[in-house]
matplotlib code that plots the C-alpha trace (Angstrom):
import matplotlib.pyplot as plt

x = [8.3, 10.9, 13.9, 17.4, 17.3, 14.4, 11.0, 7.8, 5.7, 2.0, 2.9, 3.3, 4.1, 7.5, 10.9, 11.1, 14.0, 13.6, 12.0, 10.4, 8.0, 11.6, 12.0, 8.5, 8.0, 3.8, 2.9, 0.9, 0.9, 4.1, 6.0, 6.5, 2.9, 4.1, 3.7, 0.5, -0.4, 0.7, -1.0, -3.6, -5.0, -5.8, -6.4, -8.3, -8.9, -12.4, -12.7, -11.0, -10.2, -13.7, -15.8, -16.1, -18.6, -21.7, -21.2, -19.3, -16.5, -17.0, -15.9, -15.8, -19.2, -19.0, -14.8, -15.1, -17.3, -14.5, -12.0, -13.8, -14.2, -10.7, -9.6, -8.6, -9.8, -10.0, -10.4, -12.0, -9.7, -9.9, -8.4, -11.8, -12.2, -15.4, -17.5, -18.3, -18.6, -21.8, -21.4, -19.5, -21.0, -24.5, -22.5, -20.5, -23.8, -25.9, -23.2, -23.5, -19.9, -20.8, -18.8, -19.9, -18.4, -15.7, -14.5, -14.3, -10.9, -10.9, -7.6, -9.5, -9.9, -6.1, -5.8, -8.1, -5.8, -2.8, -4.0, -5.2, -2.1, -0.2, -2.7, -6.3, -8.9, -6.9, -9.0, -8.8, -10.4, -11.2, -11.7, -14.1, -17.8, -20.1, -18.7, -15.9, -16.4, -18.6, -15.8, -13.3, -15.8, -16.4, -12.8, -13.3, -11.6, -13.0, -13.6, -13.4, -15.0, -13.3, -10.1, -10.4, -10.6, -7.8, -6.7, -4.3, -3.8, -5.5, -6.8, -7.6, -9.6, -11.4, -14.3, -16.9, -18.3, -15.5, -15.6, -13.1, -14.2, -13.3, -10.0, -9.0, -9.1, -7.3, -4.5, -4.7, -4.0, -1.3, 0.7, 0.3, 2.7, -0.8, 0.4, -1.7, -2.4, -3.7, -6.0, -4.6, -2.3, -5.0, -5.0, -8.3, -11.3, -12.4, -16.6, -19.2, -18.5, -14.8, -14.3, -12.3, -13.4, -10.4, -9.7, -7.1, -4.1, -5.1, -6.1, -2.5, -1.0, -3.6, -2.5, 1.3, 1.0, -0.8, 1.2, 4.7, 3.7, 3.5, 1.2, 3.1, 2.2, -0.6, -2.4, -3.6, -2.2, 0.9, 2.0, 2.4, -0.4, -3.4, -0.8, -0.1, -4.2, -4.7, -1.7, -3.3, -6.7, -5.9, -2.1, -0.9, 2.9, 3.7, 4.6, 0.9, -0.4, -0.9, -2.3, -4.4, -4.9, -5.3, -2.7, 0.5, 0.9, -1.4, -2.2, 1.3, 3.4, 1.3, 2.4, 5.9, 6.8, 5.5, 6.9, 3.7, 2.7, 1.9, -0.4, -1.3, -4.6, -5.3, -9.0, -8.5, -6.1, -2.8, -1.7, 1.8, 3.4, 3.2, 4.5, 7.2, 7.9, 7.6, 9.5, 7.0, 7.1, 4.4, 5.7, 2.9, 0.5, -2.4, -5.0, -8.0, -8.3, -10.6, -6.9, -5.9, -8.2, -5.8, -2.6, -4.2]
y = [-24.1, -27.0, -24.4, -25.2, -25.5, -27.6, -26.7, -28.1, -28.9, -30.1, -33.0, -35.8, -33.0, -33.4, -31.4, -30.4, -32.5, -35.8, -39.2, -41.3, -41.6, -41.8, -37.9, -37.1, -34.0, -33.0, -29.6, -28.7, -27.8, -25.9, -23.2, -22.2, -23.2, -22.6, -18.6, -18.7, -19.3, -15.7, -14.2, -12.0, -10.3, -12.0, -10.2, -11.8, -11.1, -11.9, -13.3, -16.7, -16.6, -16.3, -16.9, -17.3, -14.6, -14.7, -18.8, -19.4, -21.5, -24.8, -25.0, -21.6, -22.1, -20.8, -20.0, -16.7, -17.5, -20.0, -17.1, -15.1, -17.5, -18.1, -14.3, -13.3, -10.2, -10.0, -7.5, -8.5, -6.3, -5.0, -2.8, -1.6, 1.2, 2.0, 0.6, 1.3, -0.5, -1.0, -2.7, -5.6, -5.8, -6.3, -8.6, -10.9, -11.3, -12.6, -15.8, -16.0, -13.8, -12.3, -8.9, -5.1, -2.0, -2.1, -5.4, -3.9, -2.3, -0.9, 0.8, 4.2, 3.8, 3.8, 6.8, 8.6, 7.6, 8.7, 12.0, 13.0, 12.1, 14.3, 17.1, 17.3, 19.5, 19.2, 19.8, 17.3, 16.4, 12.9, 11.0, 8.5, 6.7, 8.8, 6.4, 7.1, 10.7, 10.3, 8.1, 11.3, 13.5, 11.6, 11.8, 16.1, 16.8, 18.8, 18.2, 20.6, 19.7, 22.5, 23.8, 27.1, 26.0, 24.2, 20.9, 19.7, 15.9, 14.6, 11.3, 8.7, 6.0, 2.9, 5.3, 3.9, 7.3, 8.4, 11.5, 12.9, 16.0, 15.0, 13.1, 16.3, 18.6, 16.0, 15.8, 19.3, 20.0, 17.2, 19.0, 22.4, 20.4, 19.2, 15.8, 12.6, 9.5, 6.3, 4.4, 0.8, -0.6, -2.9, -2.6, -4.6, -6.1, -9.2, -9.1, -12.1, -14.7, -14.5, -11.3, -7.8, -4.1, -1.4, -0.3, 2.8, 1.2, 1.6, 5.4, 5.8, 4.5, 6.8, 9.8, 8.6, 8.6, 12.2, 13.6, 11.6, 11.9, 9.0, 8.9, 10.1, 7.0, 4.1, 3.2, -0.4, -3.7, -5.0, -1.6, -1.1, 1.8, -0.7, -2.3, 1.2, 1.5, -1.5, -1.0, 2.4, 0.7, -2.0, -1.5, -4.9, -4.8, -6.3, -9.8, -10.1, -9.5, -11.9, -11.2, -14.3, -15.0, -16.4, -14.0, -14.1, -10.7, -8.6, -10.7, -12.4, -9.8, -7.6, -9.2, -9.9, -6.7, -5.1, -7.9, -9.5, -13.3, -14.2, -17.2, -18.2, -20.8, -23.0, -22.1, -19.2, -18.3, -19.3, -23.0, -24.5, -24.4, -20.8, -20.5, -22.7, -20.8, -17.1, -14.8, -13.9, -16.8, -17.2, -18.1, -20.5, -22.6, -24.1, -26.3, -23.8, -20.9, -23.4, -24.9, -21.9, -22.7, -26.2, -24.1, -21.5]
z = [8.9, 10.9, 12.0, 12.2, 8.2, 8.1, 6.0, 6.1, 3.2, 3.0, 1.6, 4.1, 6.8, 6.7, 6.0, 2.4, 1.1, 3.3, 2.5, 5.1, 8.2, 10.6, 9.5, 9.0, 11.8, 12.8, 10.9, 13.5, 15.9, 15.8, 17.2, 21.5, 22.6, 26.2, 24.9, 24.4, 28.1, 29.1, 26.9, 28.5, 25.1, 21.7, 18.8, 16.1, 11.9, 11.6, 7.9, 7.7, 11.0, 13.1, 10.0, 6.4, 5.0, 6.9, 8.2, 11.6, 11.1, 12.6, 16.2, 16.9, 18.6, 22.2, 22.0, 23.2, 26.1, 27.3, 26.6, 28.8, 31.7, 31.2, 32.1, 28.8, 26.7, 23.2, 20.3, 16.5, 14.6, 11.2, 8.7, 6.9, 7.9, 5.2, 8.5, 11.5, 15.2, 15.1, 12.0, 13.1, 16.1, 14.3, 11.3, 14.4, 17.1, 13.9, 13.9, 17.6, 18.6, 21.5, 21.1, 21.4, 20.1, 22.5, 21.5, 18.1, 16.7, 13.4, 11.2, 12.0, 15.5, 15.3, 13.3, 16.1, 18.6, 16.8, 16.0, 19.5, 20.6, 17.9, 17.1, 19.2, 17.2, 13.7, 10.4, 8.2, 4.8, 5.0, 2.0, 3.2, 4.1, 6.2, 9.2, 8.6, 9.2, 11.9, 13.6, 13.2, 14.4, 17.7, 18.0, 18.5, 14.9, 12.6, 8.7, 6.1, 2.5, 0.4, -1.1, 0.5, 4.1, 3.8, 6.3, 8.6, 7.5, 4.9, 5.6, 3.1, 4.2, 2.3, 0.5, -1.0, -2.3, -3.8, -5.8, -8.7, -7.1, -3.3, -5.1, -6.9, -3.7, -2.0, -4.6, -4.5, -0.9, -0.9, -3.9, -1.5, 0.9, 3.6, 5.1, 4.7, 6.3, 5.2, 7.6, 5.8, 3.3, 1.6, -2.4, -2.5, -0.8, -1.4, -2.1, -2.9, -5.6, -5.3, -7.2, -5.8, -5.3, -5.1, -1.6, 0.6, -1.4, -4.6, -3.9, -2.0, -5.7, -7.5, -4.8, -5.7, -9.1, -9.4, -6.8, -6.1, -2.8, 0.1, 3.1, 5.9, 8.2, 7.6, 10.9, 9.7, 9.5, 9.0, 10.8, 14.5, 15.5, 16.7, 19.1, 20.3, 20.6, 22.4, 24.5, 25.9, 26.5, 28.1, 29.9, 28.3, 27.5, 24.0, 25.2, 26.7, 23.3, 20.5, 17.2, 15.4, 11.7, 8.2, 6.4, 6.4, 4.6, 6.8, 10.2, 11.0, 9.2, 12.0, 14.4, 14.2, 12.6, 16.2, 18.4, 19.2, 19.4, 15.4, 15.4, 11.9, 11.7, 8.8, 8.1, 5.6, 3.3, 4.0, 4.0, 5.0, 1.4, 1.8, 4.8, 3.3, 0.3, 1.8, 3.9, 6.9, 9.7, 12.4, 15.6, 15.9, 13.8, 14.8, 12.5, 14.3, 16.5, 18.7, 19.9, 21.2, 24.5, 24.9, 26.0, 28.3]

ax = plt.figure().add_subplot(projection="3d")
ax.plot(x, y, z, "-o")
ax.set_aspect("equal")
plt.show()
């Protein structure tokens, strides 16, 4: 990702196009590492990034201890929003991430915010998990369950008890003119052994397709309403925030769609060919998030 018409490619590390160690340029690091010093909160994808299922990734042992010490806070963001805090706090301590339910920010802790901000009290009719819905209700909304009390918003979240009942009152409140929300984007989760289960996008396309209608705003990744939540909690402006990942489509797209730092690692899914062949550029690559402590 060389500017000034350069690309890198994994072969060799060097500008797509040219021959020889004279021209060959370092993949990575790259980008402005002198940013990364004033950043004063990192915000981290978990899978890929942290870890890799239920296994640590490698030199990740003790990282966010030396954050800490080094006067830097940090959220473990995510957009499933079929879980809860305690959830990932349970999941991340097993690995040895020392984090609590504060360090935690999830697509519907966004939506919370939002919606407290736009309408306090509003009845909803959520589809989603019972945390989910516990996670609203903390929030001092209230959900309805039937046609004939009607909602506010509907809100469609990543539900794993999915109903054709609770889909059908949902389609049917959306076709009455009810607004909805999305808590995230994603089409599909990844599970065990490499295969996919259907997540919130695949129920927007469903919702579209029965409806023609479109969520009125989606609080999760790549969009711009967990920087506003992390923004209010901790009075950090925009260029004190930086947003670390393996994806380009959900973590760096995050981030420089809302004029964060993007800082892409190399120990999940993304690898430099595809930073060379697509259209959303990190500002910064690193081989591991372990580097990030070298530049602070």
């Amino acid at each position: 990702m060389q500017k000034e018409g350069n690309e890198l490619t994994e072969q060799g590390n060097r500008p797509a196009g040219t021959a020889g160690g004279n021209t060959a340029l370092p993949a990575v690091p790259y980008g402005p590492l002198e940013r990364i010093r004033r950043i004063r909160c990192f915000l981290f994808d978990m899978d890929g990034t942290i870890n890799l299922g239920m296994e640590l990734i490698p030199g990740m042992e003790g990282f966010f201890d030396k954050l800490t010490a080094a006067g830097r806070r940090y959220y473990l963001v995510t957009n499933n929003s079929s879980k809860d805090h305690a959830h990932y706090v349970k999941k991340m301590n097993a690995m040895g991430v020392p984090v609590t339910k504060q360090d935690i920010l999830i697509s519907s802790d966004a939506f919370v915010n939002y919606m407290q901000g736009v309408k306090p009290g509003a009845r909803l009719f959520v589809l989603g998990t019972p945390e989910l819905k516990a996670l609203i209700r903390a929030g001092g909304f209230r959900l309805t369950t039937t046609l004939e009390e009607g909602a506010d918003y509907v809100v469609v979240g990543f539900d794993q008890t999915l109903t054709y009942e609770t889909l059908t009152i949902a389609c049917r409140l959306i076709d009455r003119g009810v607004p909805y929300i999305a808590t995230h984007p994603d089409v599909r989760c990844p599970i065990e052994g490499g295969e996919f289960i259907p997540d919130t996008g695949s129920f927007i396309a469903c919702i579209r397709t029965a409806t023609g209608k479109e969520p009125e705003l989606i609080t999760g990744k790549p969009y711009g309403y967990m920087v506003d939540t992390v923004m209010e909690r901790t009075g950090f402006r925009k260029d004190e925030i930086a947003m670390v990942g393996d994806r380009l489509s959900t973590d760096i797209a995050f981030g420089t769609n809302n004029d964060i730092l993007s800082i892409l690692v190399l120990t999940g899914e993304a690898t430099l060919a595809d930073v060379a062949a697509g259209p959303v550029k990190p500002d910064i690559i690193l081989p591991h998030a372990r580097e990030i402590l070298k530049y602070l």
